[in-house]
CHARMM internal coordinates of N, CA and C (Angstrom, degrees):
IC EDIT
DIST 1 N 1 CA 1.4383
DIST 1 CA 1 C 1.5205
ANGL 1 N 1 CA 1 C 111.16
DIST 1 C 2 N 1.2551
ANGL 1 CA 1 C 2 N 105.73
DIHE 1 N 1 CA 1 C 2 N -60.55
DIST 2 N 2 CA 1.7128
ANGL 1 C 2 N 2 CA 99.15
DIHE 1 CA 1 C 2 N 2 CA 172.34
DIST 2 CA 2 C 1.5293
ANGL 2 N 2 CA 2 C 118.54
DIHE 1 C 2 N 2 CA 2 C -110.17
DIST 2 C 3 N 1.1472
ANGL 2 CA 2 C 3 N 100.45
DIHE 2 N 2 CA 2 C 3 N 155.90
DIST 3 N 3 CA 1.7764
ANGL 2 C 3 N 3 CA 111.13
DIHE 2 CA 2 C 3 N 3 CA -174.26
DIST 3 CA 3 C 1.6518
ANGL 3 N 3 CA 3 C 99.02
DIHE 2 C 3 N 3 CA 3 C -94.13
DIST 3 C 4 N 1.4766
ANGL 3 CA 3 C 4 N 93.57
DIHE 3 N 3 CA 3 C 4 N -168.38
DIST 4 N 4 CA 1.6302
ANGL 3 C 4 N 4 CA 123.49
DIHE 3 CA 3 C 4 N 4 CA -165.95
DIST 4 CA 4 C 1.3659
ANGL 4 N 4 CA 4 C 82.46
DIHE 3 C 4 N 4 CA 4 C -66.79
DIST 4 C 5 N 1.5741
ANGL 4 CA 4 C 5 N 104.06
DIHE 4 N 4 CA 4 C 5 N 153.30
DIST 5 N 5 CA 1.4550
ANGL 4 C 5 N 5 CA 127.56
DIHE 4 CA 4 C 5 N 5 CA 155.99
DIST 5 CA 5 C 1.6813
ANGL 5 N 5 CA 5 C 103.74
DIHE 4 C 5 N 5 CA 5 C 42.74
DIST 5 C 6 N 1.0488
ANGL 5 CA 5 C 6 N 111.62
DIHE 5 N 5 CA 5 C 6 N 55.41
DIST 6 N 6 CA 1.7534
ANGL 5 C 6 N 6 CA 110.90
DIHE 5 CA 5 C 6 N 6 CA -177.19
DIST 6 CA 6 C 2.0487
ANGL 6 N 6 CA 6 C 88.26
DIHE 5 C 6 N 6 CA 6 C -112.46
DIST 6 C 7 N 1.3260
ANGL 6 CA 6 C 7 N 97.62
DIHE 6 N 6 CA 6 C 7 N 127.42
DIST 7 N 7 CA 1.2301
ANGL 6 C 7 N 7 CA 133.79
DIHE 6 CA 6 C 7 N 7 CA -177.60
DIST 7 CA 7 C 1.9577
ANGL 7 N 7 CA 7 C 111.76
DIHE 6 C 7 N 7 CA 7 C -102.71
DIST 7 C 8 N 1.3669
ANGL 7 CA 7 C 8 N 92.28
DIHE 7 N 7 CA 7 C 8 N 105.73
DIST 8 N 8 CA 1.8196
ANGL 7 C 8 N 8 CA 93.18
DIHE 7 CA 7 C 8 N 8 CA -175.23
DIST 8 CA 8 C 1.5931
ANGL 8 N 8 CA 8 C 95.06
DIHE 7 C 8 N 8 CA 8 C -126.79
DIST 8 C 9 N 0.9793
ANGL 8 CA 8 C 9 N 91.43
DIHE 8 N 8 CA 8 C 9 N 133.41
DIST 9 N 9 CA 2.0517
ANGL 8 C 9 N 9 CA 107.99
DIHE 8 CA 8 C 9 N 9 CA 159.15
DIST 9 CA 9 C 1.5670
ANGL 9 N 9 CA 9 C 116.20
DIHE 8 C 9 N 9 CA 9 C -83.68
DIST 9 C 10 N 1.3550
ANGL 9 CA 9 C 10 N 85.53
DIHE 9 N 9 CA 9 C 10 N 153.92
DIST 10 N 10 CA 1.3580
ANGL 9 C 10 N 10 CA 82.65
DIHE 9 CA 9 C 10 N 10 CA -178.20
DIST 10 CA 10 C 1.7233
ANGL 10 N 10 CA 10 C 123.31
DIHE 9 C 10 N 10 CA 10 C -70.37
DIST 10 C 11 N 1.3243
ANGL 10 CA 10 C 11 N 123.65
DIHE 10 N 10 CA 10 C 11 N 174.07
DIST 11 N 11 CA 1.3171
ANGL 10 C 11 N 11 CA 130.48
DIHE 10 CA 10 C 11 N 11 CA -156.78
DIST 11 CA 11 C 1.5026
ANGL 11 N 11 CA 11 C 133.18
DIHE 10 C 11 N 11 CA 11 C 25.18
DIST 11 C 12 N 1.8967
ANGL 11 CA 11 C 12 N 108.72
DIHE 11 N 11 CA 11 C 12 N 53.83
DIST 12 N 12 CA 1.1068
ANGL 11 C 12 N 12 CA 112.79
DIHE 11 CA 11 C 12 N 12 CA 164.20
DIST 12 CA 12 C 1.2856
ANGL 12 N 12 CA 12 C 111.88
DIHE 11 C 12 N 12 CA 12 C -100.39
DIST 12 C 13 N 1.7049
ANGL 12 CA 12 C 13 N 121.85
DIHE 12 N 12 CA 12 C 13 N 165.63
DIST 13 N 13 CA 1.4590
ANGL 12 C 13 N 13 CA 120.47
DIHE 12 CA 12 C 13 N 13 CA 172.14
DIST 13 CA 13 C 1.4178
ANGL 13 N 13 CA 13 C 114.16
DIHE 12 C 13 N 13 CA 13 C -135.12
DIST 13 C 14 N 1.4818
ANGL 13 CA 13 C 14 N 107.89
DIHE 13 N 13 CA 13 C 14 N 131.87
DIST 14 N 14 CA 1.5068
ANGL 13 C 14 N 14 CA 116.54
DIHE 13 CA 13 C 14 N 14 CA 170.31
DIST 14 CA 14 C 1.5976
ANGL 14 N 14 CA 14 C 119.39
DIHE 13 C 14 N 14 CA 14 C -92.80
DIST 14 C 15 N 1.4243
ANGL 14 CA 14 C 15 N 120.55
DIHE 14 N 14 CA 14 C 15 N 118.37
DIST 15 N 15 CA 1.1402
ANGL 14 C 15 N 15 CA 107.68
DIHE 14 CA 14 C 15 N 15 CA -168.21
DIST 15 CA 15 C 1.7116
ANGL 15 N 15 CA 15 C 110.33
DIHE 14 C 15 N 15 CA 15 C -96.87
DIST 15 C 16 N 1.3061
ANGL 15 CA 15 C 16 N 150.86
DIHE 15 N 15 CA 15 C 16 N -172.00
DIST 16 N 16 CA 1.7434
ANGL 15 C 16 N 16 CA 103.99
DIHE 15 CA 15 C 16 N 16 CA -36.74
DIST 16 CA 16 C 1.3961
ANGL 16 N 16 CA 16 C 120.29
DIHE 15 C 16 N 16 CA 16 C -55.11
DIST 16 C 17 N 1.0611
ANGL 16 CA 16 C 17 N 146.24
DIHE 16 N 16 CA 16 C 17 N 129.00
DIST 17 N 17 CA 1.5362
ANGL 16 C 17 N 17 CA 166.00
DIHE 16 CA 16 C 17 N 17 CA -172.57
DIST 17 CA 17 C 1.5287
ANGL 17 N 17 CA 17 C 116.58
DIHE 16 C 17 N 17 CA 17 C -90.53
DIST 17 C 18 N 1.4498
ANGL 17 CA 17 C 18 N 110.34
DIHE 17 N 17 CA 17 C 18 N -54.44
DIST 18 N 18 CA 1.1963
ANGL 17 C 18 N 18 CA 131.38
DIHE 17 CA 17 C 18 N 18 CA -170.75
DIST 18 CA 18 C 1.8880
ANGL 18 N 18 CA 18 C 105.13
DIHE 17 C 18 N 18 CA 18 C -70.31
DIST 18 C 19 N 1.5309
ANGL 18 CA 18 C 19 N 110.64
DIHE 18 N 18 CA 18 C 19 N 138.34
DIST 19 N 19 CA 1.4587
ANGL 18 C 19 N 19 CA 115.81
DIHE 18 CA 18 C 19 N 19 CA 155.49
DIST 19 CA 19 C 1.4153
ANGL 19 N 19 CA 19 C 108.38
DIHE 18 C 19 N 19 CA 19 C -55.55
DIST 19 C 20 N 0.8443
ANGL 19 CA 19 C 20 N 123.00
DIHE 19 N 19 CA 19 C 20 N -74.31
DIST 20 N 20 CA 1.9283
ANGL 19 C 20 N 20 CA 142.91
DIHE 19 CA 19 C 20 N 20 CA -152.68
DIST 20 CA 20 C 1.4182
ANGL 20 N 20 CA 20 C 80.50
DIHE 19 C 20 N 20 CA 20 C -110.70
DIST 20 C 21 N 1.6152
ANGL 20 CA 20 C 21 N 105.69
DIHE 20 N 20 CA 20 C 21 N 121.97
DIST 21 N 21 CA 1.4658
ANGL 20 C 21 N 21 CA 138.85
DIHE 20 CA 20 C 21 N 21 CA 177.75
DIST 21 CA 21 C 1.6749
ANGL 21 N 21 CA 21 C 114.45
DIHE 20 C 21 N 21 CA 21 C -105.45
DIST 21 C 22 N 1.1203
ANGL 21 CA 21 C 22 N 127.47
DIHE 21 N 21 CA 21 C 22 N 140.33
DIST 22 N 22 CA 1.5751
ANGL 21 C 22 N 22 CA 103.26
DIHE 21 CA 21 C 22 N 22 CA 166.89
DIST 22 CA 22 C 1.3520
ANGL 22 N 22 CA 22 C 114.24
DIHE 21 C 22 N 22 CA 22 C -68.06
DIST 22 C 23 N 1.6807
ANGL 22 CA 22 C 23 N 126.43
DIHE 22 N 22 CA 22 C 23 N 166.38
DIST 23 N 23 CA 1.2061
ANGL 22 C 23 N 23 CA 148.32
DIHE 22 CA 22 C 23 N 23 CA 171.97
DIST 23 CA 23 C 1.7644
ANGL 23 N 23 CA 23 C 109.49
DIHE 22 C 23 N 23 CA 23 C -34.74
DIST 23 C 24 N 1.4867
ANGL 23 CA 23 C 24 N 102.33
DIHE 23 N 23 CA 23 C 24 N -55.81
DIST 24 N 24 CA 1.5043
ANGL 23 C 24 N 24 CA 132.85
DIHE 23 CA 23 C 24 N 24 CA 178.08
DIST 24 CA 24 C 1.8819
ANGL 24 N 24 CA 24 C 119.60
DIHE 23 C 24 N 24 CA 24 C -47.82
DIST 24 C 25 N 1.5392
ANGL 24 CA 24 C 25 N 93.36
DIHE 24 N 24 CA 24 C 25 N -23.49
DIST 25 N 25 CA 1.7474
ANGL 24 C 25 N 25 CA 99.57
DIHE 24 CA 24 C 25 N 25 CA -168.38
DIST 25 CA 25 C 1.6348
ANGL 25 N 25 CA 25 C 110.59
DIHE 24 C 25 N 25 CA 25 C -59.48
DIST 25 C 26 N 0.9279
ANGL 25 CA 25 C 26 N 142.52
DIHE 25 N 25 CA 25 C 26 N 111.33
DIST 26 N 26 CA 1.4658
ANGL 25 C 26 N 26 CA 125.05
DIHE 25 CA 25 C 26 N 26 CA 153.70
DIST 26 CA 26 C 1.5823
ANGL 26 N 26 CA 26 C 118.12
DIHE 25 C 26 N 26 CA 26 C -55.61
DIST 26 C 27 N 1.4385
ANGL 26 CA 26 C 27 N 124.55
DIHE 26 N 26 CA 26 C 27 N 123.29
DIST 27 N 27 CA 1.3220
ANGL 26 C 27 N 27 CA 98.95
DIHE 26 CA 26 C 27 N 27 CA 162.17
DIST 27 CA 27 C 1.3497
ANGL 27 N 27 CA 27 C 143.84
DIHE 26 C 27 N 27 CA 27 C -100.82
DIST 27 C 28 N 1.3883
ANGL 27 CA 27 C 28 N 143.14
DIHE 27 N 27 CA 27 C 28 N 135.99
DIST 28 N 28 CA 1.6698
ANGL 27 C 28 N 28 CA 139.49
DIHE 27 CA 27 C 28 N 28 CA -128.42
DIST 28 CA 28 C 1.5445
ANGL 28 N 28 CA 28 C 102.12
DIHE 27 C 28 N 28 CA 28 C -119.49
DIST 28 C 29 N 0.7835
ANGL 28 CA 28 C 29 N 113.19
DIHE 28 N 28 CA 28 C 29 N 19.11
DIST 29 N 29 CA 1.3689
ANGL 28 C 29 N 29 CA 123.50
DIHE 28 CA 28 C 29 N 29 CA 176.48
DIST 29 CA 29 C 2.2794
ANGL 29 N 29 CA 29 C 122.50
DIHE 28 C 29 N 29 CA 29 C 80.73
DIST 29 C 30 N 0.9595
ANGL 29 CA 29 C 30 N 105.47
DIHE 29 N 29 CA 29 C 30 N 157.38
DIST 30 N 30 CA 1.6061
ANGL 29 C 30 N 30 CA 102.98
DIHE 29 CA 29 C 30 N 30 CA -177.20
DIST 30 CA 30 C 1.4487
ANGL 30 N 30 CA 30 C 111.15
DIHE 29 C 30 N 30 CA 30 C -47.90
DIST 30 C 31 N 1.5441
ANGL 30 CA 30 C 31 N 122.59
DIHE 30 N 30 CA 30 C 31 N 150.86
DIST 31 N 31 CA 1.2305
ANGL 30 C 31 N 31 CA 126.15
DIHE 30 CA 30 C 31 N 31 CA -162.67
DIST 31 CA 31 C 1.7294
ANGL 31 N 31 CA 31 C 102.11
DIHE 30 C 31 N 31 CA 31 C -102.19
DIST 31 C 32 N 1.1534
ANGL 31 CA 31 C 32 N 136.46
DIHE 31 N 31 CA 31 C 32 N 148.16
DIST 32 N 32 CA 1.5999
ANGL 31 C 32 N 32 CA 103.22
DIHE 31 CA 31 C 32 N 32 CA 174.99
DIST 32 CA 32 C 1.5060
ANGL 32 N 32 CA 32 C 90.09
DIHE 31 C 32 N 32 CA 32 C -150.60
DIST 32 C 33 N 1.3540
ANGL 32 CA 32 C 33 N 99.18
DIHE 32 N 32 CA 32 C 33 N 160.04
DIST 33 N 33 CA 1.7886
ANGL 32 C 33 N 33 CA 119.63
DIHE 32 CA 32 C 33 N 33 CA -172.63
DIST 33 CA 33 C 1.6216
ANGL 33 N 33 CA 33 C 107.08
DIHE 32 C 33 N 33 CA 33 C -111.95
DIST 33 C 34 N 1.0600
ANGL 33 CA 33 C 34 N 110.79
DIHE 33 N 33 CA 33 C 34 N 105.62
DIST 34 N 34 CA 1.5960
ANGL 33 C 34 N 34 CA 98.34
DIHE 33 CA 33 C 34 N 34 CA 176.05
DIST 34 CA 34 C 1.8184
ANGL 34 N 34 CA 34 C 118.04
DIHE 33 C 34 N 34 CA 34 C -69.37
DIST 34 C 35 N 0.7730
ANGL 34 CA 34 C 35 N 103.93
DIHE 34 N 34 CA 34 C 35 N -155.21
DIST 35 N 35 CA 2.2884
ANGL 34 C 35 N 35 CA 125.36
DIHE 34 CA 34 C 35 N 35 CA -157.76
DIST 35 CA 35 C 1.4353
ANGL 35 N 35 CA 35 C 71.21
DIHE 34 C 35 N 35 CA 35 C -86.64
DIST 35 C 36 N 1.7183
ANGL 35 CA 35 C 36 N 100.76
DIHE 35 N 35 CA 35 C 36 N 126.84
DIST 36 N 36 CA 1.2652
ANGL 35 C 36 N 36 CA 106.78
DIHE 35 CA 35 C 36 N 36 CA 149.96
DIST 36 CA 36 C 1.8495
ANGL 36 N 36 CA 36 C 132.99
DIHE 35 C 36 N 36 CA 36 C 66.65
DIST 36 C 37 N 1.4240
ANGL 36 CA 36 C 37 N 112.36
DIHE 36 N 36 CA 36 C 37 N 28.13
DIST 37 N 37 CA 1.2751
ANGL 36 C 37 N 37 CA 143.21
DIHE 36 CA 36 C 37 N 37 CA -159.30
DIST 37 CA 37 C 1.5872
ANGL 37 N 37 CA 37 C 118.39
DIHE 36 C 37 N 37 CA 37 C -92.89
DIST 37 C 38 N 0.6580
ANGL 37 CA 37 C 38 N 134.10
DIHE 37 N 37 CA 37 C 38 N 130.16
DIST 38 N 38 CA 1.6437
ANGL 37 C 38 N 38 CA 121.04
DIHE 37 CA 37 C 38 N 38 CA -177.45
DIST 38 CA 38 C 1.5859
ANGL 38 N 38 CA 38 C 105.00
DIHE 37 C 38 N 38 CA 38 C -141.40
DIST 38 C 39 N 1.7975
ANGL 38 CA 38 C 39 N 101.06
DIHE 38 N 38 CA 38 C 39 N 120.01
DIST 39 N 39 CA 1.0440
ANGL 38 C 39 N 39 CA 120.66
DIHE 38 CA 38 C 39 N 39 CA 170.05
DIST 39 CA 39 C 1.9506
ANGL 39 N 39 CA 39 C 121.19
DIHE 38 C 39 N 39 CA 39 C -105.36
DIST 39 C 40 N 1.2800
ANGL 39 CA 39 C 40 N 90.34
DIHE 39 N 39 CA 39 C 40 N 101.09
DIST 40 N 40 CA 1.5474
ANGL 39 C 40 N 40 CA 101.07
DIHE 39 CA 39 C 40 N 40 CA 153.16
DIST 40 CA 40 C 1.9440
ANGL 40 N 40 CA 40 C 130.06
DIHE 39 C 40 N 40 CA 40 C -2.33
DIST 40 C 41 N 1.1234
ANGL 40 CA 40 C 41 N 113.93
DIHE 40 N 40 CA 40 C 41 N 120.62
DIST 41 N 41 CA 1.5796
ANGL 40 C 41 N 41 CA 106.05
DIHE 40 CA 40 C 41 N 41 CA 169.04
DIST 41 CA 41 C 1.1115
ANGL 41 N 41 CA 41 C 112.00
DIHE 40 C 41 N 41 CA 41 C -40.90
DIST 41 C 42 N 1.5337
ANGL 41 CA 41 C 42 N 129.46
DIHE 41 N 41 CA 41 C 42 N 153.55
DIST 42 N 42 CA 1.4889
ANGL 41 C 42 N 42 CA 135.16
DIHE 41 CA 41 C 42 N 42 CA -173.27
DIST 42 CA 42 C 1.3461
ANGL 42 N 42 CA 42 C 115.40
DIHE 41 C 42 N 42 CA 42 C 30.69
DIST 42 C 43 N 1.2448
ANGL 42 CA 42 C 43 N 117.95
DIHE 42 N 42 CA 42 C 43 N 33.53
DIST 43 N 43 CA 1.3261
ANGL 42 C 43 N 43 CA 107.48
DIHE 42 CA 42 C 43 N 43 CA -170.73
DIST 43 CA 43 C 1.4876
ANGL 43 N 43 CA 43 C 100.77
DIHE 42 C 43 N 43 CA 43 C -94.18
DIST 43 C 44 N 2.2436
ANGL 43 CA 43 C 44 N 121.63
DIHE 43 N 43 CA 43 C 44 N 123.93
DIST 44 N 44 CA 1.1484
ANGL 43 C 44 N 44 CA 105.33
DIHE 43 CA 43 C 44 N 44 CA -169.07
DIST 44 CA 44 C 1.9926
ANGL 44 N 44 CA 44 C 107.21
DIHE 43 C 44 N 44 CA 44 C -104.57
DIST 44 C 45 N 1.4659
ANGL 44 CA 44 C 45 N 125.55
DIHE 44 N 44 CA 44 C 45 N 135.28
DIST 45 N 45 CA 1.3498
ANGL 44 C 45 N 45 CA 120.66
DIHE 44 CA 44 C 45 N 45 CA 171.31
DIST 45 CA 45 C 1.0995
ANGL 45 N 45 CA 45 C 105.69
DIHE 44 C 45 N 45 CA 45 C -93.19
DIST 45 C 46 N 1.4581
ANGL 45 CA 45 C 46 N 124.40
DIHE 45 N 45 CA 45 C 46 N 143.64
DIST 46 N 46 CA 1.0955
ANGL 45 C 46 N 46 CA 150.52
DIHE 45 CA 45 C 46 N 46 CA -167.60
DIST 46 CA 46 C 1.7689
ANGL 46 N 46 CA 46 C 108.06
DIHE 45 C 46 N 46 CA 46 C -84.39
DIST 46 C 47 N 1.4500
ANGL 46 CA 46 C 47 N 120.37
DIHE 46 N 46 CA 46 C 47 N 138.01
DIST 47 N 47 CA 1.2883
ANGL 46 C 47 N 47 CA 100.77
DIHE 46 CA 46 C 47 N 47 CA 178.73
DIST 47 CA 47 C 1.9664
ANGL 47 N 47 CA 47 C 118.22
DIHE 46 C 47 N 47 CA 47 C -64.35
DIST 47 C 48 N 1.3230
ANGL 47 CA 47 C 48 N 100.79
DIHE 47 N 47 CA 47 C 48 N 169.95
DIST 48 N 48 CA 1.5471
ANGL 47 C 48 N 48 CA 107.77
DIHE 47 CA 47 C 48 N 48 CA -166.75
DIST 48 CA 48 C 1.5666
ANGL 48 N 48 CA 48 C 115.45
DIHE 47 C 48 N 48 CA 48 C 55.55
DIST 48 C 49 N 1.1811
ANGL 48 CA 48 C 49 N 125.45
DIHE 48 N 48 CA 48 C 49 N 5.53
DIST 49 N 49 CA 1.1797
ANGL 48 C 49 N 49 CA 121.51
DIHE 48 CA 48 C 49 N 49 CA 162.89
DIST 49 CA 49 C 1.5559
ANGL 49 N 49 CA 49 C 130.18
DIHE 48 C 49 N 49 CA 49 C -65.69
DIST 49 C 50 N 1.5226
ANGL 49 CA 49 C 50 N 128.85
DIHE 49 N 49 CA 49 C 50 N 132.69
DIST 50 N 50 CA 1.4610
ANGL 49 C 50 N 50 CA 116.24
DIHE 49 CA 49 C 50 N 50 CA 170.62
DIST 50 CA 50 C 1.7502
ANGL 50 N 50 CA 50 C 92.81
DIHE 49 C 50 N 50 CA 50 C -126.03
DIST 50 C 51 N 1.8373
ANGL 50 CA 50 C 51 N 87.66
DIHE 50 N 50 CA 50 C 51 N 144.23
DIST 51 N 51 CA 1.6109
ANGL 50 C 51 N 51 CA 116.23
DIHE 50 CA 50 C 51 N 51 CA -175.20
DIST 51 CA 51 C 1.7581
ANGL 51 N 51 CA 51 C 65.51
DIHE 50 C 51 N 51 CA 51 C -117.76
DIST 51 C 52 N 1.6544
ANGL 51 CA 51 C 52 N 89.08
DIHE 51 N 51 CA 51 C 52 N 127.13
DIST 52 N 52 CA 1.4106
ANGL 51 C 52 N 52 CA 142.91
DIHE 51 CA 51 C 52 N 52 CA 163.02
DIST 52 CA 52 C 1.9422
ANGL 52 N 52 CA 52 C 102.23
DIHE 51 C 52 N 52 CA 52 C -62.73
DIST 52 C 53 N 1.3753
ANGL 52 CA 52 C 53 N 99.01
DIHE 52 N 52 CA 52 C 53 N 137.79
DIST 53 N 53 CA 1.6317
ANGL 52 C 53 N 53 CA 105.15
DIHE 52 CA 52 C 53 N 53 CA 167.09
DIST 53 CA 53 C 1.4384
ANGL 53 N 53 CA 53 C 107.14
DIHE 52 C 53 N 53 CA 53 C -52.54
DIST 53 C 54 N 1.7360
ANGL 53 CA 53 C 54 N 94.15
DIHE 53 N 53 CA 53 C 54 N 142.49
DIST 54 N 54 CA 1.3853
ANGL 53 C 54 N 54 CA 97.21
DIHE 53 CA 53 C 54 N 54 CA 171.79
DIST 54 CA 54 C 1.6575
ANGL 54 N 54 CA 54 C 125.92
DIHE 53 C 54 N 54 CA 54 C 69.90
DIST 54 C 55 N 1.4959
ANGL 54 CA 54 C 55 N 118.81
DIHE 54 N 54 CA 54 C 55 N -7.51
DIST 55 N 55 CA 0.8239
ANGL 54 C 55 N 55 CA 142.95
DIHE 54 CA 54 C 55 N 55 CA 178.53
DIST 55 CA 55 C 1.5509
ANGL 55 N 55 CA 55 C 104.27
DIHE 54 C 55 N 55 CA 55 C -46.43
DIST 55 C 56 N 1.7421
ANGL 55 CA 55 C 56 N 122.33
DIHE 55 N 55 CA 55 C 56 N 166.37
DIST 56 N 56 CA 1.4816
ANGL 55 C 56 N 56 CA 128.54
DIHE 55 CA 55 C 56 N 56 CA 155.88
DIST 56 CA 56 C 1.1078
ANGL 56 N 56 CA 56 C 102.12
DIHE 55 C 56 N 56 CA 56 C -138.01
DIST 56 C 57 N 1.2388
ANGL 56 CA 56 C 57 N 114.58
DIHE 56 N 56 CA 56 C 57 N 128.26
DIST 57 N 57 CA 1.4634
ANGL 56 C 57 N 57 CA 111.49
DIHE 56 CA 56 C 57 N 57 CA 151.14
DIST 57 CA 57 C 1.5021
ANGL 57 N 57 CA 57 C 109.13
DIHE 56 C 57 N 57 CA 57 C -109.27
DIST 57 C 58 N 1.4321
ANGL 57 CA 57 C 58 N 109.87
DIHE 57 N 57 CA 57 C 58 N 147.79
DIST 58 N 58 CA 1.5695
ANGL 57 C 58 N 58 CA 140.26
DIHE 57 CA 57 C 58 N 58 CA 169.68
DIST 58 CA 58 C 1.4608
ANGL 58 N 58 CA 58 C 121.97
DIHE 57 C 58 N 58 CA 58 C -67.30
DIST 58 C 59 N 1.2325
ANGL 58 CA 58 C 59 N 116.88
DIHE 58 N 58 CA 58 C 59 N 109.47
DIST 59 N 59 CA 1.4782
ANGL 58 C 59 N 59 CA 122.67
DIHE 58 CA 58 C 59 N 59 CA 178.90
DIST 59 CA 59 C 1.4648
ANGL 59 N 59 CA 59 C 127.90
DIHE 58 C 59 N 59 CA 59 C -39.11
DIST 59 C 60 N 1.0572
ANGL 59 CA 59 C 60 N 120.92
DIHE 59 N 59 CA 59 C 60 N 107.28
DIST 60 N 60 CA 1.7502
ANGL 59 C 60 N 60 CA 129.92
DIHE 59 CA 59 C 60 N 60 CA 178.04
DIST 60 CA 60 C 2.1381
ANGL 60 N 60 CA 60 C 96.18
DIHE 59 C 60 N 60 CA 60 C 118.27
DIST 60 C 61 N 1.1948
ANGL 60 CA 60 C 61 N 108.78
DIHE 60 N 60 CA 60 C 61 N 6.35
DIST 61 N 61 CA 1.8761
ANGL 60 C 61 N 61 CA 107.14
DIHE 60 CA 60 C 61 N 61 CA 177.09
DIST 61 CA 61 C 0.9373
ANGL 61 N 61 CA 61 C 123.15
DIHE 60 C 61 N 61 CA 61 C -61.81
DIST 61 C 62 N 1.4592
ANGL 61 CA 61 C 62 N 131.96
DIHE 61 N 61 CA 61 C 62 N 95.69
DIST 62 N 62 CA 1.2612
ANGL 61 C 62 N 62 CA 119.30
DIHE 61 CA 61 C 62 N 62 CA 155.19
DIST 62 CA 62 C 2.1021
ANGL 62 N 62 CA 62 C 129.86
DIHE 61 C 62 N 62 CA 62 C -61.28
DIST 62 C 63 N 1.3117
ANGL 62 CA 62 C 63 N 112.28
DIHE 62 N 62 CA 62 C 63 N 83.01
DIST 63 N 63 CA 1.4348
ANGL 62 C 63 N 63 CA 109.77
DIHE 62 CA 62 C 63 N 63 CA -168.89
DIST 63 CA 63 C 1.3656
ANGL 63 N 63 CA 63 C 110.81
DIHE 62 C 63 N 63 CA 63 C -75.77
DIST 63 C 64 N 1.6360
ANGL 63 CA 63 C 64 N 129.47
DIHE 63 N 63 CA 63 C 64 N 112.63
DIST 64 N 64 CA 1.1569
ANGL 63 C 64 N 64 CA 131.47
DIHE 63 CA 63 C 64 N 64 CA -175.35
DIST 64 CA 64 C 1.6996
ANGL 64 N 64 CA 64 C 104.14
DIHE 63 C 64 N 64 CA 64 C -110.94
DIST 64 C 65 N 1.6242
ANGL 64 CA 64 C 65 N 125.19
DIHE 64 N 64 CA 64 C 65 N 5.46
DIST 65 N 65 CA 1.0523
ANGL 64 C 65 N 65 CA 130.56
DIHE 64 CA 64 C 65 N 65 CA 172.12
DIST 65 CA 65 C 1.6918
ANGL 65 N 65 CA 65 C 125.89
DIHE 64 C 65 N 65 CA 65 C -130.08
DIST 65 C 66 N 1.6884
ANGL 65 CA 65 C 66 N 123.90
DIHE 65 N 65 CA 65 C 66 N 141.87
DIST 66 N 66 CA 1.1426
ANGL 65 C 66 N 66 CA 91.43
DIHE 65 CA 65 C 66 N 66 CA -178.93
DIST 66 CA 66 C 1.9966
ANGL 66 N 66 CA 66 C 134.32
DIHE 65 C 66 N 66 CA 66 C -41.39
DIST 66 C 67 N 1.0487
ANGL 66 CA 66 C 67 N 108.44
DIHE 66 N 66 CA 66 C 67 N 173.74
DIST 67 N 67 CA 1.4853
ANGL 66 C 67 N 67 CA 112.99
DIHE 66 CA 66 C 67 N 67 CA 161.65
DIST 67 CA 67 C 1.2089
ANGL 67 N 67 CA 67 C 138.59
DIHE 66 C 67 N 67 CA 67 C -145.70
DIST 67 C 68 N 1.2303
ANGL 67 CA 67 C 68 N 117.70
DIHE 67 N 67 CA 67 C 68 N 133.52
DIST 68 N 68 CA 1.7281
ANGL 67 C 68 N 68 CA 123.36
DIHE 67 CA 67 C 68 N 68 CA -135.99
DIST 68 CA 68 C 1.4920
ANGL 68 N 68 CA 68 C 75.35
DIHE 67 C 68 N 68 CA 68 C -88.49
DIST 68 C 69 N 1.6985
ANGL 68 CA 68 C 69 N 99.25
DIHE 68 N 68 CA 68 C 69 N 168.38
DIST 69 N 69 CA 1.8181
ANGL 68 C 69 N 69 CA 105.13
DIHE 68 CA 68 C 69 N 69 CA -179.34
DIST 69 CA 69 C 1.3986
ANGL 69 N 69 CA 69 C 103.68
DIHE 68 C 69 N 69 CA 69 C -116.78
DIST 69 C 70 N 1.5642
ANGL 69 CA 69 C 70 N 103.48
DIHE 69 N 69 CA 69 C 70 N -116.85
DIST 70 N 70 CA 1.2946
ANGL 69 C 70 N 70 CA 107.38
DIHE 69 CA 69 C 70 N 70 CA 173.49
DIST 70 CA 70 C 1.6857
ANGL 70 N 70 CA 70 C 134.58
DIHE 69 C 70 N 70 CA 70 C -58.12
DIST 70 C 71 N 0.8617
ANGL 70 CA 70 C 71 N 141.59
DIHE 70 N 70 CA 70 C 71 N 170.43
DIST 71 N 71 CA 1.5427
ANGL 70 C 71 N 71 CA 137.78
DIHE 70 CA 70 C 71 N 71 CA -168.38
DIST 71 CA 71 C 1.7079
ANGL 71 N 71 CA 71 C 89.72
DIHE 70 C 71 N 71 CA 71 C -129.88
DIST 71 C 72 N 1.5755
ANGL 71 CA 71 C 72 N 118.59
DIHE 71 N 71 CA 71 C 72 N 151.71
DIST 72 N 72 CA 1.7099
ANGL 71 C 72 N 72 CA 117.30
DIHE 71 CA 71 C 72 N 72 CA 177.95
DIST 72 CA 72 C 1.4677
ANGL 72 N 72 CA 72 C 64.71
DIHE 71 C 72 N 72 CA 72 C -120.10
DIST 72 C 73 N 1.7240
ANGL 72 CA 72 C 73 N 93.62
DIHE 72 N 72 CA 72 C 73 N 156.05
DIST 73 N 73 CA 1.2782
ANGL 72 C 73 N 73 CA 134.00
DIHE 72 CA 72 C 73 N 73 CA 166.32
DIST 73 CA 73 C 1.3468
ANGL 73 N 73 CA 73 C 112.10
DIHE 72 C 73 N 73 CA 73 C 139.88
END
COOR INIT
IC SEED 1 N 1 CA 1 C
IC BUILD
C-alpha cells in the first residue's frame, strides 16, 4: 500500500478501512502510495486510487482520481 519515504499527517483516511464491509460495497481496486508521497491532514483517498511518486496532496482532499507525482524535466 505505501511506498518508500511516504510522509502522512495525522488524521488522514484511506478507504476501504473497515474489516466487515456492507453487502452493497463495490470494490475499486487496492489504493497505493508511491516513493516519497505526501499526504495532507485529513486528507481522504478514495478506494482504487494511486497517488503518484513524489506526489502532494493538500489537507482536507478528497482524491477520487489517480494522481500523477513528480514531473521529469
Amino acid at each position: 500500500m505505501g511506498g518508500n519515504n511516504t510522509h502522512r499527517a495525522d488524521w488522514f483516511s484511506l478507504y476501504p478501512f473497515m474489516e466487515t464491509i456492507q453487502a452493497s460495497y463495490v470494490p475499486k481496486g487496492d489504493t497505493r502510495l508511491g516513493d516519497g508521497c505526501w499526504l495532507g491532514m485529513r486528507a481522504m483517498i478514495m478506494p482504487g486510487v494511486t497517488i503518484g511518486e513524489g506526489a502532494i496532496i493538500a489537507a482536507g482532499s478528497v482524491v477520487t482520481r489517480d494522481a500523477s507525482g513528480r514531473r521529469g524535466g
